[in-house]
gemmi code that builds the backbone of each chain (N, CA, C; Angstrom):
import gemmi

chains = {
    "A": [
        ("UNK", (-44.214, 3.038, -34.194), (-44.314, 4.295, -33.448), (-44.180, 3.998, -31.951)),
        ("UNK", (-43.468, 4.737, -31.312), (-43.261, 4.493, -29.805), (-44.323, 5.111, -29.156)),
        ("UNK", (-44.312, 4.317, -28.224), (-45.734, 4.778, -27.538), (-46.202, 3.851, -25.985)),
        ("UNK", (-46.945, 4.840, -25.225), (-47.656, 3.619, -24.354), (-48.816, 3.880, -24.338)),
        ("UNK", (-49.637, 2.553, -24.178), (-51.428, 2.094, -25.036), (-51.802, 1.646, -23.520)),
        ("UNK", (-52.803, 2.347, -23.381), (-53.520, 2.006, -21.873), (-54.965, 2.019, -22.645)),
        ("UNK", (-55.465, 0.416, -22.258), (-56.914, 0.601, -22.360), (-57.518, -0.200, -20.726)),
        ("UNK", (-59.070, 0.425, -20.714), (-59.903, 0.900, -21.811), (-59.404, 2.363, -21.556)),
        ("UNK", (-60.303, 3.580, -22.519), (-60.154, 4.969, -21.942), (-60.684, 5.120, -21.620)),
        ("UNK", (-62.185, 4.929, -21.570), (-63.082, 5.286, -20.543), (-63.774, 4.385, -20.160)),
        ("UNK", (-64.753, 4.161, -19.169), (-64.813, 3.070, -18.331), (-65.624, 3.713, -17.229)),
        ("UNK", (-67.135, 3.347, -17.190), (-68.282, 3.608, -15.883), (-68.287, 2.436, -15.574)),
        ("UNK", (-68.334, 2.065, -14.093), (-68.272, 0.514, -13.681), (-69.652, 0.909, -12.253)),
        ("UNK", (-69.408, -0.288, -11.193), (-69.844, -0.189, -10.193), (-69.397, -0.580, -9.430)),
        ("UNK", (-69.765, -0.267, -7.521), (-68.391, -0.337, -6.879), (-68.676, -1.712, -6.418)),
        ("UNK", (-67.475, -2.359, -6.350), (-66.777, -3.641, -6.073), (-66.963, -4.712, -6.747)),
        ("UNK", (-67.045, -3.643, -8.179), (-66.950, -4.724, -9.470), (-65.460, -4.805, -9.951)),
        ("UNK", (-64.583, -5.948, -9.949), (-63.000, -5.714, -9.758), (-62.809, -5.148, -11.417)),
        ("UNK", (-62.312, -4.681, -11.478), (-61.882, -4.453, -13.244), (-59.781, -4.173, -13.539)),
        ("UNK", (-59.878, -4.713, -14.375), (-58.258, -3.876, -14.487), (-57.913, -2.872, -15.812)),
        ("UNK", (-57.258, -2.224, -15.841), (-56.730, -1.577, -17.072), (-56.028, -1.384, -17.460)),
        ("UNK", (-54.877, -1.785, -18.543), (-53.729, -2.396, -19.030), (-53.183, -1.371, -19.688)),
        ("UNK", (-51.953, -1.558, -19.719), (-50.712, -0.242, -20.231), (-49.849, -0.858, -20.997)),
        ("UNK", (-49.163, -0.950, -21.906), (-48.233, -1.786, -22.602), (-47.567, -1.044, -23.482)),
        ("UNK", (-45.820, -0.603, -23.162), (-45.239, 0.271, -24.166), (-44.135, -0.753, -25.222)),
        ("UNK", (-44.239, -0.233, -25.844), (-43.448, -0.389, -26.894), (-41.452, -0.135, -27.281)),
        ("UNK", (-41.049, 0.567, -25.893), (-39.900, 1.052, -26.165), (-39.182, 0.755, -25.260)),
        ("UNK", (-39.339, -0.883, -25.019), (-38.224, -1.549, -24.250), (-37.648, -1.174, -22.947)),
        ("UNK", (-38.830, -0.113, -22.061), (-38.468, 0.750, -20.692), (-38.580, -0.222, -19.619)),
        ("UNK", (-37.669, 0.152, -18.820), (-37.835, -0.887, -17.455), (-38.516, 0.087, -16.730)),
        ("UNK", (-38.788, 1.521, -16.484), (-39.721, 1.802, -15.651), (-40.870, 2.172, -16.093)),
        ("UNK", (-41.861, 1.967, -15.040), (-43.400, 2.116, -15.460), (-44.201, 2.096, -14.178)),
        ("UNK", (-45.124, 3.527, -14.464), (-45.591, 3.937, -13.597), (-46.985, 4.393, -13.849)),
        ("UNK", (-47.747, 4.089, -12.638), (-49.367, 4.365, -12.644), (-49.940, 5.894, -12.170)),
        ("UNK", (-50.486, 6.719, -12.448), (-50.920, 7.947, -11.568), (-51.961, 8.122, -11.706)),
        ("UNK", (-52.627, 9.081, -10.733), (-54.460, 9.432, -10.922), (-54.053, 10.526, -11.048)),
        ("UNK", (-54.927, 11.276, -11.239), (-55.230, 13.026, -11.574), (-56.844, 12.916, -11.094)),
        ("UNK", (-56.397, 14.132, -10.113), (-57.942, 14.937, -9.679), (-57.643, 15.380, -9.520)),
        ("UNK", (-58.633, 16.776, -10.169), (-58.659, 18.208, -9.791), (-58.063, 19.165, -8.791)),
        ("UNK", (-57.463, 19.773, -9.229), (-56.580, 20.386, -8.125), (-55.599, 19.779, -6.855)),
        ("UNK", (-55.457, 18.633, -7.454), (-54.512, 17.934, -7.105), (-53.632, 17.307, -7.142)),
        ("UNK", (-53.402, 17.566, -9.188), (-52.253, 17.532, -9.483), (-51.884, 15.698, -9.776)),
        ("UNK", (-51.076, 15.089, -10.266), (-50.498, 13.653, -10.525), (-49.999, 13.133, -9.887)),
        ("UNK", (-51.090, 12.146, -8.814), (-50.463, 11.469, -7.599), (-49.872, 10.133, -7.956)),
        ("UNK", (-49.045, 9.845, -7.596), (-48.281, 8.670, -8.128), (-49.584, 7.361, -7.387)),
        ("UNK", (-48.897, 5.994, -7.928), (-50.047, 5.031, -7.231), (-49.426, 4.110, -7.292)),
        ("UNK", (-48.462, 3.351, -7.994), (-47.384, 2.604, -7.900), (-46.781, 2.707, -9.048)),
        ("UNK", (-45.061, 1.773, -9.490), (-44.047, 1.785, -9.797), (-43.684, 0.374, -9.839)),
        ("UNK", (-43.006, 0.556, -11.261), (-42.056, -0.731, -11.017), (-40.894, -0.328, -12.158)),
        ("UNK", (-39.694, -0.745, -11.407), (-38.317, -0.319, -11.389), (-37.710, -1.775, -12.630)),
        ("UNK", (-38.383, -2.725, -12.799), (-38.246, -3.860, -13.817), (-39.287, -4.956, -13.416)),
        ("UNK", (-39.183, -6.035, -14.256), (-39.715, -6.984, -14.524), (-40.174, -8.270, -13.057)),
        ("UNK", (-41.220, -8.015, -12.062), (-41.118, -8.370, -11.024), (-40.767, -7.686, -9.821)),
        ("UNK", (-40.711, -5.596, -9.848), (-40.272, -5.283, -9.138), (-41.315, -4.291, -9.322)),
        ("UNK", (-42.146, -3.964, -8.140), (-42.842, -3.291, -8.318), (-42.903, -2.754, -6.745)),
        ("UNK", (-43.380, -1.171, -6.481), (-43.500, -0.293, -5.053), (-44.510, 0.237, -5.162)),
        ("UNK", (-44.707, 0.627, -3.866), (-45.886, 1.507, -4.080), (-45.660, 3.071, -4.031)),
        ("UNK", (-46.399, 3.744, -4.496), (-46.490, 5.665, -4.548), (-46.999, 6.027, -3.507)),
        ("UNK", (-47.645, 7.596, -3.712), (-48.127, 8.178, -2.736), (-49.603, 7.658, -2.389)),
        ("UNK", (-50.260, 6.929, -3.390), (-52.010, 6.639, -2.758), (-51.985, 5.345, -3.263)),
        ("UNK", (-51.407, 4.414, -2.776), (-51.520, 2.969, -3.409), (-52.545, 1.955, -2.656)),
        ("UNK", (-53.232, 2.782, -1.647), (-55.179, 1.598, -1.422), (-55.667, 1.470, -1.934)),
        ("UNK", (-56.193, 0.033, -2.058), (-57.219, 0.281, -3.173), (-56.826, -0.399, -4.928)),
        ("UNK", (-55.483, -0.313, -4.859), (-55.270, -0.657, -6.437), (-54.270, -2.118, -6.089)),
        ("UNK", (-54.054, -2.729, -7.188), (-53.219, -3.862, -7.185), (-52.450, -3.920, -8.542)),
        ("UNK", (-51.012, -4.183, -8.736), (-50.649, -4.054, -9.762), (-49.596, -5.149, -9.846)),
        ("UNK", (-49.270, -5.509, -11.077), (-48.078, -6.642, -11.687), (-47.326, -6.372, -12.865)),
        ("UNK", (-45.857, -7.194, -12.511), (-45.046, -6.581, -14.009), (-44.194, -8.384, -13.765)),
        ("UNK", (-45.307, -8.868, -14.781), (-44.613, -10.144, -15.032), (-43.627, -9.821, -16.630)),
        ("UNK", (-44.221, -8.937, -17.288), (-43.483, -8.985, -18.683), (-43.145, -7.427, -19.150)),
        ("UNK", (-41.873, -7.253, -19.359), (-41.302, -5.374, -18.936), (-42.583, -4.582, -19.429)),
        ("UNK", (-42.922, -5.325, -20.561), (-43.888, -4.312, -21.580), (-45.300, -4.006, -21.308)),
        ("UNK", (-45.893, -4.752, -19.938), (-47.079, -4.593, -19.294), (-46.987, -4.359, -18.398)),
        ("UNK", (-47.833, -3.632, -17.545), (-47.808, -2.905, -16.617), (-49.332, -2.506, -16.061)),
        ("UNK", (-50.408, -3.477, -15.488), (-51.760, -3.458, -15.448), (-52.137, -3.049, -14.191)),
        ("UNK", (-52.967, -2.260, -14.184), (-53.685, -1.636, -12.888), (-54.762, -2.308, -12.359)),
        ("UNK", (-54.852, -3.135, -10.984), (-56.253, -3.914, -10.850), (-56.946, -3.040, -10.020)),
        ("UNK", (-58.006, -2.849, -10.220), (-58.833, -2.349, -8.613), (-59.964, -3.596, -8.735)),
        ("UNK", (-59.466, -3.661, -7.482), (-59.882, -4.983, -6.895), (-61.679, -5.428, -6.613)),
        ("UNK", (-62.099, -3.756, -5.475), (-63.307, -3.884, -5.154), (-63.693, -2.178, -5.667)),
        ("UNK", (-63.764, -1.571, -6.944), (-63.348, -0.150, -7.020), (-64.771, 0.302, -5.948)),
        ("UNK", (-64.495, 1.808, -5.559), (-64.960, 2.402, -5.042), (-64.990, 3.531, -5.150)),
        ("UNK", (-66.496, 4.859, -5.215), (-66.444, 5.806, -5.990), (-65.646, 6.634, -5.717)),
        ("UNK", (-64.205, 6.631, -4.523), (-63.612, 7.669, -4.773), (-62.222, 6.782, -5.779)),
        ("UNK", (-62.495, 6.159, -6.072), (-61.351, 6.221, -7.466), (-61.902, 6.485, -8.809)),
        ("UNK", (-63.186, 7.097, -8.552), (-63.492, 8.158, -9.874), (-62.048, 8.836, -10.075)),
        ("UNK", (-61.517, 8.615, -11.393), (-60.303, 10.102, -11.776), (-59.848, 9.475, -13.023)),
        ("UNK", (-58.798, 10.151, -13.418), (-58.113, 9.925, -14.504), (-56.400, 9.424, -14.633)),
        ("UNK", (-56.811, 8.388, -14.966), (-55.092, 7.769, -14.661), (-54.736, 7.463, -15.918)),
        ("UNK", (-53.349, 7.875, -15.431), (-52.165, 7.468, -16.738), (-51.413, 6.640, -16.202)),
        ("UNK", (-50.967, 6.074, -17.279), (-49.546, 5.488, -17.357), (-48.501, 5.697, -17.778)),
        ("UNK", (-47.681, 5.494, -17.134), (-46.074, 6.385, -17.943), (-44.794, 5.375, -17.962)),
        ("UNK", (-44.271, 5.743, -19.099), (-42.641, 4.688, -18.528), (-41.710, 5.916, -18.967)),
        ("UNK", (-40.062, 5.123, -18.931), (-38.650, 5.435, -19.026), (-37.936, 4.927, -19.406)),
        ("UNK", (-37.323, 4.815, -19.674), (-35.711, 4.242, -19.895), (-34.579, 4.470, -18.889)),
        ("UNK", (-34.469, 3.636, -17.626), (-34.014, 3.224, -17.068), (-32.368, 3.734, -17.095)),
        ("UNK", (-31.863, 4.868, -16.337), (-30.267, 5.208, -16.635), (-30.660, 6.263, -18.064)),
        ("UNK", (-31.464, 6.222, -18.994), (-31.020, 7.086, -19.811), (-31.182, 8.553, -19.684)),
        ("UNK", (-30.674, 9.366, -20.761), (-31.222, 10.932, -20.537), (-32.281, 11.629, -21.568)),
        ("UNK", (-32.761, 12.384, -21.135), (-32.695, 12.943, -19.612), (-33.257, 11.878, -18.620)),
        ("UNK", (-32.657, 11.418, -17.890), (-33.080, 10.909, -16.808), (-34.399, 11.277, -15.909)),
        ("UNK", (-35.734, 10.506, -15.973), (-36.772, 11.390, -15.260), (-37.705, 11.384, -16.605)),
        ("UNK", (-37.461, 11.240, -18.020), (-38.276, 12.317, -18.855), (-39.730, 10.841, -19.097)),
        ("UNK", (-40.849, 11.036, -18.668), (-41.835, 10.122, -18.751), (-42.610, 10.521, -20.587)),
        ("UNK", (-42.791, 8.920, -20.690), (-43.592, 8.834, -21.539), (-45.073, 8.371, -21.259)),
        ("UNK", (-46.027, 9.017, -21.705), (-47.384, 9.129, -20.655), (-48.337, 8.455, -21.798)),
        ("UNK", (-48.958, 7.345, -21.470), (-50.244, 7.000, -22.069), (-51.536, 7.879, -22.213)),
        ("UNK", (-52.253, 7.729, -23.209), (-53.592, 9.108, -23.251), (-54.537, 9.087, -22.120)),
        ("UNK", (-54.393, 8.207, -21.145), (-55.143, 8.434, -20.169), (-56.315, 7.434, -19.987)),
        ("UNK", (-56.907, 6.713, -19.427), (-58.577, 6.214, -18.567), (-59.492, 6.932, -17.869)),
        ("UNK", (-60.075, 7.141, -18.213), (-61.533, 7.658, -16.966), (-62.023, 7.003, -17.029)),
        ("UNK", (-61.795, 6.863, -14.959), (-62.859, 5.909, -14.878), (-63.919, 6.421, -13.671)),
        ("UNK", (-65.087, 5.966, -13.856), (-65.950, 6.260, -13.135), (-67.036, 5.430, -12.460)),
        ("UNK", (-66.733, 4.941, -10.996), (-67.141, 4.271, -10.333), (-68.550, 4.402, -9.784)),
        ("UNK", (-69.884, 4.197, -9.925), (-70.700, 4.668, -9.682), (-70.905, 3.826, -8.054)),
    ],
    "B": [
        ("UNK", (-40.580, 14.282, 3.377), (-41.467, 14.386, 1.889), (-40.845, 15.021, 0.961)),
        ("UNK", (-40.697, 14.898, 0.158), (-40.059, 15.536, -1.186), (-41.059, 16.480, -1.671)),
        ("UNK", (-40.879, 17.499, -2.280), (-42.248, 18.886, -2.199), (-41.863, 19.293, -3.706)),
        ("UNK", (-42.866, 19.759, -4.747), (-42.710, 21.201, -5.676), (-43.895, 21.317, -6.021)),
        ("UNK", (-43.647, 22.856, -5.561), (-44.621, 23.775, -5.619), (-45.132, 24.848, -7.040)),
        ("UNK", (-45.975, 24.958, -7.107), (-45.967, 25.756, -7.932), (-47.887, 26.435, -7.493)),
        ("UNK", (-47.535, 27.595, -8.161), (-49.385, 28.486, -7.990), (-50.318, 27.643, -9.281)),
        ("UNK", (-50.941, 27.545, -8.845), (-52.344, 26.952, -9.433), (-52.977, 28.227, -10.870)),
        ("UNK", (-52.716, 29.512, -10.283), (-52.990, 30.489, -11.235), (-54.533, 30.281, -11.614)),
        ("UNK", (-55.244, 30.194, -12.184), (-54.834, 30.287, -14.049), (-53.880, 32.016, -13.726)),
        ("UNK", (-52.917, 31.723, -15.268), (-52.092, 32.538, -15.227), (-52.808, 33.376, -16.563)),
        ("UNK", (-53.718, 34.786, -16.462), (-53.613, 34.952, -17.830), (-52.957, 35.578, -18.916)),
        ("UNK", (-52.228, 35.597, -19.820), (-51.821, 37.031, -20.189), (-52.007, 37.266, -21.690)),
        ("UNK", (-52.182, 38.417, -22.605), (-52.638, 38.418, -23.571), (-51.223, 38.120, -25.036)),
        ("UNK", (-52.362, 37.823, -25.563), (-51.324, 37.077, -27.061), (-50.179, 37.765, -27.266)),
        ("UNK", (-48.782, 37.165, -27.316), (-47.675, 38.456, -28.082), (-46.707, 38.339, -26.738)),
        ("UNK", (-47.531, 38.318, -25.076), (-46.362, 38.671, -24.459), (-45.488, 37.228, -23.460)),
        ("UNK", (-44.531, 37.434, -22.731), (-43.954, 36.596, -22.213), (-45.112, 36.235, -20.643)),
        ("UNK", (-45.154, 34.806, -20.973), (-46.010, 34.045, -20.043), (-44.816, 33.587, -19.168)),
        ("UNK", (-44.355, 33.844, -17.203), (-43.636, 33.164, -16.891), (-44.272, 32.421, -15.103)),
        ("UNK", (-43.680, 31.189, -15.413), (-44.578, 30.060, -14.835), (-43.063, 29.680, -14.156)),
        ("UNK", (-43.506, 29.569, -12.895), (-42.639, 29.464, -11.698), (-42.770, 28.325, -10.914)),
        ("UNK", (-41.917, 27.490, -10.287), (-42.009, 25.902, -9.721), (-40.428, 26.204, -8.419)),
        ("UNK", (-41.087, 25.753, -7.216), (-39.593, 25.700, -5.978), (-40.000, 24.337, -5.430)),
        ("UNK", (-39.000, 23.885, -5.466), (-38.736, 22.243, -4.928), (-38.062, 22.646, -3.346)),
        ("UNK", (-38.080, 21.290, -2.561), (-37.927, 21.194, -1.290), (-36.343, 20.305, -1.159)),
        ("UNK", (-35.809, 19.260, -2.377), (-35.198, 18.672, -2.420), (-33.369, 19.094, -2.944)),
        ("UNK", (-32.930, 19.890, -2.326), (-31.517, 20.989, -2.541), (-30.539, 19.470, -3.171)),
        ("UNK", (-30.481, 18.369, -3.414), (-29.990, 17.760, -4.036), (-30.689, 17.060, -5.145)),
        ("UNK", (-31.528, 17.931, -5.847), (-32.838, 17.351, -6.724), (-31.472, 17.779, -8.404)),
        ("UNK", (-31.448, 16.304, -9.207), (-30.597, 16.478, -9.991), (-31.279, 17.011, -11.263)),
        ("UNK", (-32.777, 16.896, -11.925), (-33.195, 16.780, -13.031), (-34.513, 17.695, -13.121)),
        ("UNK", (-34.795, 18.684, -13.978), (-36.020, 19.542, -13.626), (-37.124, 20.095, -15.159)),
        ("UNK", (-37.912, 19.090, -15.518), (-38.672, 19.042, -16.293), (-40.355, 19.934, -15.936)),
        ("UNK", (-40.364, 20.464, -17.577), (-41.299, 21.167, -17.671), (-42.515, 19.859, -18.077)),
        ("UNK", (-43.555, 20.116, -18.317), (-44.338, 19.106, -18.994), (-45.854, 19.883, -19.347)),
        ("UNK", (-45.839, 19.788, -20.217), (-47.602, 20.587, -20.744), (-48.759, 19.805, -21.003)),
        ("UNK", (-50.155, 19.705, -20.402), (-50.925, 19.253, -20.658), (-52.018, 19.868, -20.969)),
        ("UNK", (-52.475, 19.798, -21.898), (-54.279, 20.142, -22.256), (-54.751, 19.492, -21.350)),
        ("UNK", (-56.096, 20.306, -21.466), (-57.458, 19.726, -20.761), (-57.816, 18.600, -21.650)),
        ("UNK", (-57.677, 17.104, -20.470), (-58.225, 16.014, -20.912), (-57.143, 15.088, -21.945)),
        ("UNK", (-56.316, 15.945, -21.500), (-55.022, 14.617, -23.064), (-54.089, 14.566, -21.841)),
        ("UNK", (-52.993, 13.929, -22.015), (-51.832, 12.935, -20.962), (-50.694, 14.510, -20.912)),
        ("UNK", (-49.735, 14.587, -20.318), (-48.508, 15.099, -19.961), (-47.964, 15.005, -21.248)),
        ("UNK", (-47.346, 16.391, -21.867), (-46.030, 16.264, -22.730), (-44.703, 16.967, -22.292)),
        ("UNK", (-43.677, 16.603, -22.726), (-41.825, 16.963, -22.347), (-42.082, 18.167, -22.934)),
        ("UNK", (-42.261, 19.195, -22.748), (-41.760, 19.934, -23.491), (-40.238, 20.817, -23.323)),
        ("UNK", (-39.270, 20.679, -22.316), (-38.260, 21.115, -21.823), (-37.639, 20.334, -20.514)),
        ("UNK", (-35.844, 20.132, -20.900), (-35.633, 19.706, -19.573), (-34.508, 20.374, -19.158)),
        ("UNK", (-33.441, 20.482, -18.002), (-33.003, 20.901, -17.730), (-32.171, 20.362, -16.371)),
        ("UNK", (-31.054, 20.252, -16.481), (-29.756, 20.034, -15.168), (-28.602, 20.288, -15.272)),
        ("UNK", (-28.426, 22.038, -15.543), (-27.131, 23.059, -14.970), (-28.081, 24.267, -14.794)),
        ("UNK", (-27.644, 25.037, -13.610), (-28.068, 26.001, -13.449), (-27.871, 27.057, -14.421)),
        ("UNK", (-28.387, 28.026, -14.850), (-28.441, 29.214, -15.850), (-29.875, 28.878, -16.697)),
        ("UNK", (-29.812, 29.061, -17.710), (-31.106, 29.178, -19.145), (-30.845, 28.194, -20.020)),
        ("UNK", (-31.763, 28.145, -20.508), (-31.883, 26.377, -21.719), (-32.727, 27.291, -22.064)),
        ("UNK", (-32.504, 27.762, -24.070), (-33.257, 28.201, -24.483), (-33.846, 27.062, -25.613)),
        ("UNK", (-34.702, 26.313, -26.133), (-35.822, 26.176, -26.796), (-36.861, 26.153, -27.615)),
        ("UNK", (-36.432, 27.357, -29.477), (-37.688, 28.147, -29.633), (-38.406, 29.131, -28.825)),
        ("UNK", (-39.570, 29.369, -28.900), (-40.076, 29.917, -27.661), (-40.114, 30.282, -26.390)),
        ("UNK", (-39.153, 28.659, -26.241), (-39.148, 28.573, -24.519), (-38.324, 28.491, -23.811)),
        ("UNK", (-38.186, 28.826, -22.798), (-36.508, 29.097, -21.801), (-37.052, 28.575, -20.912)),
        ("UNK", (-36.074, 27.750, -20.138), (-36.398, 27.043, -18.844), (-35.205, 27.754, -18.305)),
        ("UNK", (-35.404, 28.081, -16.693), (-34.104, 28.872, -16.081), (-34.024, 28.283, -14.937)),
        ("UNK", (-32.799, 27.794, -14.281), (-32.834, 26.708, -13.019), (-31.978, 27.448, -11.943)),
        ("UNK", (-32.281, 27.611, -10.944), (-31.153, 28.124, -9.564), (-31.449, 27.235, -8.555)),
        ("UNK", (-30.508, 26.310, -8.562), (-30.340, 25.280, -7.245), (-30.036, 25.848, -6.465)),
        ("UNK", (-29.205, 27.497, -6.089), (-29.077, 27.718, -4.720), (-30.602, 28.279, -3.767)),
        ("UNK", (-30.990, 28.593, -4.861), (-32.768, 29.444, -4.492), (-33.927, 27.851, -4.464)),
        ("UNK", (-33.206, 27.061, -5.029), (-34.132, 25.901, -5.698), (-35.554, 26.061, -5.850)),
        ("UNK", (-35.120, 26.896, -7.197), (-36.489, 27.112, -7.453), (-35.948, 27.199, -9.487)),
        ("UNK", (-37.359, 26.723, -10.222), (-36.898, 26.282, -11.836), (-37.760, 27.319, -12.421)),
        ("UNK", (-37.778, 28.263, -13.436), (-39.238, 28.758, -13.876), (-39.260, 28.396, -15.546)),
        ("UNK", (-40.378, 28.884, -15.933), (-40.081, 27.662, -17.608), (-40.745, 29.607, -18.468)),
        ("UNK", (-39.900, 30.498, -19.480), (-40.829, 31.476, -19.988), (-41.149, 31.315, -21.510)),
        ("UNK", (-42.080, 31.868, -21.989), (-42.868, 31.587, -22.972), (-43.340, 32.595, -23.596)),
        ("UNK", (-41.926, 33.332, -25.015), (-42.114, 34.167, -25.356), (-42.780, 34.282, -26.588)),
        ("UNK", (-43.935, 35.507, -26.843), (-44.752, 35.545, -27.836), (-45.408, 34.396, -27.567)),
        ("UNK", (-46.546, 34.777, -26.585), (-47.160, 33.300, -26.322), (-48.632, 33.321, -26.953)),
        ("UNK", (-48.843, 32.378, -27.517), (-49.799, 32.094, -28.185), (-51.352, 31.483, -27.776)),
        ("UNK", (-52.185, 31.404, -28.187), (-53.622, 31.235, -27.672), (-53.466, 29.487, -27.752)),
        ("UNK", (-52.367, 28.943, -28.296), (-52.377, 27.090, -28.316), (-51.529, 26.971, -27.329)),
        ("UNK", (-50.808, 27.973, -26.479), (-50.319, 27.615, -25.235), (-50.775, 27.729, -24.545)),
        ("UNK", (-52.629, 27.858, -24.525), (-52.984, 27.665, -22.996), (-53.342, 26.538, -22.540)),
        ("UNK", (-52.867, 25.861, -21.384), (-52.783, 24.566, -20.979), (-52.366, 24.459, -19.608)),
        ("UNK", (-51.989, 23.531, -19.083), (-51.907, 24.159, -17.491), (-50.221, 22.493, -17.636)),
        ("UNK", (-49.190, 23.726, -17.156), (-47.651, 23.537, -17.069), (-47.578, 22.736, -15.866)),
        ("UNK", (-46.751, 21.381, -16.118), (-46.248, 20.654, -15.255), (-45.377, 20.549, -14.497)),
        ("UNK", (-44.088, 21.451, -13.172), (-43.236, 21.117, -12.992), (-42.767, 19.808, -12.534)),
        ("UNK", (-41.608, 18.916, -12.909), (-41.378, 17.862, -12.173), (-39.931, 17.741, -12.107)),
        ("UNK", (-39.361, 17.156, -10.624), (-38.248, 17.119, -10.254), (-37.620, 15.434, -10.185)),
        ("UNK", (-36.533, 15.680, -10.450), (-35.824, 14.073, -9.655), (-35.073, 14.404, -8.905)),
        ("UNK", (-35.626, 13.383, -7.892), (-35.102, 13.700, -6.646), (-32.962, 13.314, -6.834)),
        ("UNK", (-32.261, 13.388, -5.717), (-31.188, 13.089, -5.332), (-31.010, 11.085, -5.397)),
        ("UNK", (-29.814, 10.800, -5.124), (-29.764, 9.523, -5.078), (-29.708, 8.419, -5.503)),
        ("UNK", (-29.600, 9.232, -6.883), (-29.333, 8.290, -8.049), (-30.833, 7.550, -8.828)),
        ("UNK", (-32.180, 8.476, -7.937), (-33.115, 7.858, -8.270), (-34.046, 8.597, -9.631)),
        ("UNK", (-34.473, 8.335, -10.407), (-34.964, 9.368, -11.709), (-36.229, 9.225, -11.535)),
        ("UNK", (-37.057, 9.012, -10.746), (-39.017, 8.665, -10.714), (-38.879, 10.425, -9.806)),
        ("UNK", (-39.686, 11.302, -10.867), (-39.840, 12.617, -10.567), (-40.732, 12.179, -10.109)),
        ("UNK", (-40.852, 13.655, -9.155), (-41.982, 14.242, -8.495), (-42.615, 15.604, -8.674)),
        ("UNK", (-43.790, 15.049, -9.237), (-44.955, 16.204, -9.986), (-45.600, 17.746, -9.010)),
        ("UNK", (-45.241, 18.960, -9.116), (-46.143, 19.637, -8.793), (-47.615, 19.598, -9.452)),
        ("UNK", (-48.717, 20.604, -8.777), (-49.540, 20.304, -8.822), (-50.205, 21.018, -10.648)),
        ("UNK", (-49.450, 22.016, -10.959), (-49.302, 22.516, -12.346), (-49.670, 23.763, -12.290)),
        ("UNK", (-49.780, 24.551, -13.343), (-50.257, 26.011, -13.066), (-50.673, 26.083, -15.130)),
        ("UNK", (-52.034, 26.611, -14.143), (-52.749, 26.981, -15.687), (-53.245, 28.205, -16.104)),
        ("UNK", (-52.405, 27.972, -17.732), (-52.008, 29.134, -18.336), (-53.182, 29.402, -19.335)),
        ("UNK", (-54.200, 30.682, -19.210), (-54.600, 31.430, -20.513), (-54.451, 32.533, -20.985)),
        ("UNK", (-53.396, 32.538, -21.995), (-53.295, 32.999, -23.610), (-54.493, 33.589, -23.866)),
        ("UNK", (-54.905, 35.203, -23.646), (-56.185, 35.473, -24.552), (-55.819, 36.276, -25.956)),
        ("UNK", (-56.799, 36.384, -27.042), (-56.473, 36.719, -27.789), (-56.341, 38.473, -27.650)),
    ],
}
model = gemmi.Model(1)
for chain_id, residues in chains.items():
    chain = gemmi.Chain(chain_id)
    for i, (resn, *xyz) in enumerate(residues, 1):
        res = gemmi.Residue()
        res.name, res.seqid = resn, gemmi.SeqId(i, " ")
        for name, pos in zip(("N", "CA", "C"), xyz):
            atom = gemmi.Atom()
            atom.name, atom.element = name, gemmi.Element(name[0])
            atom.pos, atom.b_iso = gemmi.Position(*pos), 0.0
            res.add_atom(atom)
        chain.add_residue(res)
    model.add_chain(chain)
structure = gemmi.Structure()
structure.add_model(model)
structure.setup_entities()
C-alpha cells in the first residue's frame, strides 16, 4: 500500500529535550516535505527536499533541523524544542515531474506538545 | 510572496444544497490548482485538480478555474453532512516549480 508513515503521532516532550520524528514513504518520490498546522493558520511549510541530499528551507524553518540521506526518509529534528512548536505536523511527498504536478501525499500527522 | 487566499468561513449550508468555496491566488503565472479536504485532526486529501481554465466536473464536485480573474472555486453539489471539513486551496507556483502553496482553508458545515 502506498503511503507515507510519520512516527511518533503523538508526542508530549519538554523544552530542549532534542527529539526527532521520522517520515518514510513508500512510492519512490524525490520530493518531501515537512509542515506545521496551527490554528487559523493554515499549513506552513518548514522545509523541503527536492532529492536525496538536497534539502531548503520553507516559510518557518527556526528551530527545526532536517536530512535526506536516503530518498525514502525524510526526518524532522528539533534540536532544543520549545513550547511554541506545540502543533501538528505532517509530512508529505511527490513524484517529481509527474501529474498532476503539485498533488501531495500527506502522512497522518504528529502532535507534538512541548511543555 | 506568493499569496492564496481564501475566507476562513465556517461556511454553513443545509443538507441537499450546493456548498461553494472560493480561493484567489497572487501568482498570474500559477500553473496547477488543487482542492484538498481535511477533517478535524486527520492529514490533507486530493480531492480535485485542475490546469485549463473552464470546469472539471468530478461526481459531486466541480472545480472552476479563471486565470484571468485568478481566482479557482471548488462546488459541492447535494452536499452532505460527511462533507463537513474545512477545504484546502493549493497552488503551483510558475517556473517549472510544483511545491504548492497552501491557503489557509475554509470550513465547511453541512447541517442536517
Amino acid at each position: 500500500e502506498a503511503q507515507v508513515t510519520q512516527n511518533p503521532r503523538y508526542l508530549i516532550t519538554v523544552t530542549g529535550k532534542k527529539l526527532t520524528v521520522t517520515c518514510s514513504q513508500n512510492m519512490n518520490h524525490e520530493y518531501m516535505s515537512w509542515y506545521r498546522q496551527d490554528p487559523g493558520l493554515g499549513l506552513r511549510q518548514i522545509y523541503y527536499s527536492m532529492n536525496v541530499e538536497v534539502t531548503d528551507k520553507g516559510d518557518v524553518p527556526e528551530g527545526y533541523k532536517v536530512s535526506r540521506k536516503e530518498k525514502r526518509n525524510f526526518p524532522l529534528i528539533l534540536e532544543s524544542p520549545s513550547p511554541n512548536q506545540t502543533s501538528l505536523y505532517f509530512c508529505a511527498s511527490s513524484f517529481h515531474g509527474g501529474a498532476p504536478a503539485g498533488e501531495l501525499f500527506f502522512g497522518e500527522g504528529s502532535r507534538l506538545t512541548v511543555l | 510572496q506568493k499569496e492564496v487566499e481564501q475566507n476562513s468561513g465556517p461556511l454553513s449550508v443545509p443538507e441537499g444544497a450546493i456548498a461553494s468555496l472560493n480561493c484567489t491566488y497572487s501568482d498570474r503565472g500559477s500553473q496547477s490548482f488543487f482542492w484538498y479536504r481535511q477533517y478535524s485532526g486527520k492529514s490533507p486529501e486530493l480531492i480535485m485538480f485542475i490546469y485549463s481554465n473552464g470546469d472539471k466536473e468530478d461526481g459531486r464536485f466541480t472545480a472552476q478555474l479563471n486565470k484571468a480573474s485568478q481566482y479557482v472555486s471548488l462546488l459541492i453539489r447535494d452536499s452532505q453532512p460527511s462533507d463537513s471539513a474545512t477545504y484546502l486551496c493549493a497552488v503551483s507556483p510558475s517556473g517549472g516549480s510544483y511545491i504548492p502553496t497552501f491557503g489557509r482553508g475554509t470550513s465547511l458545515i453541512v447541517h442536517p
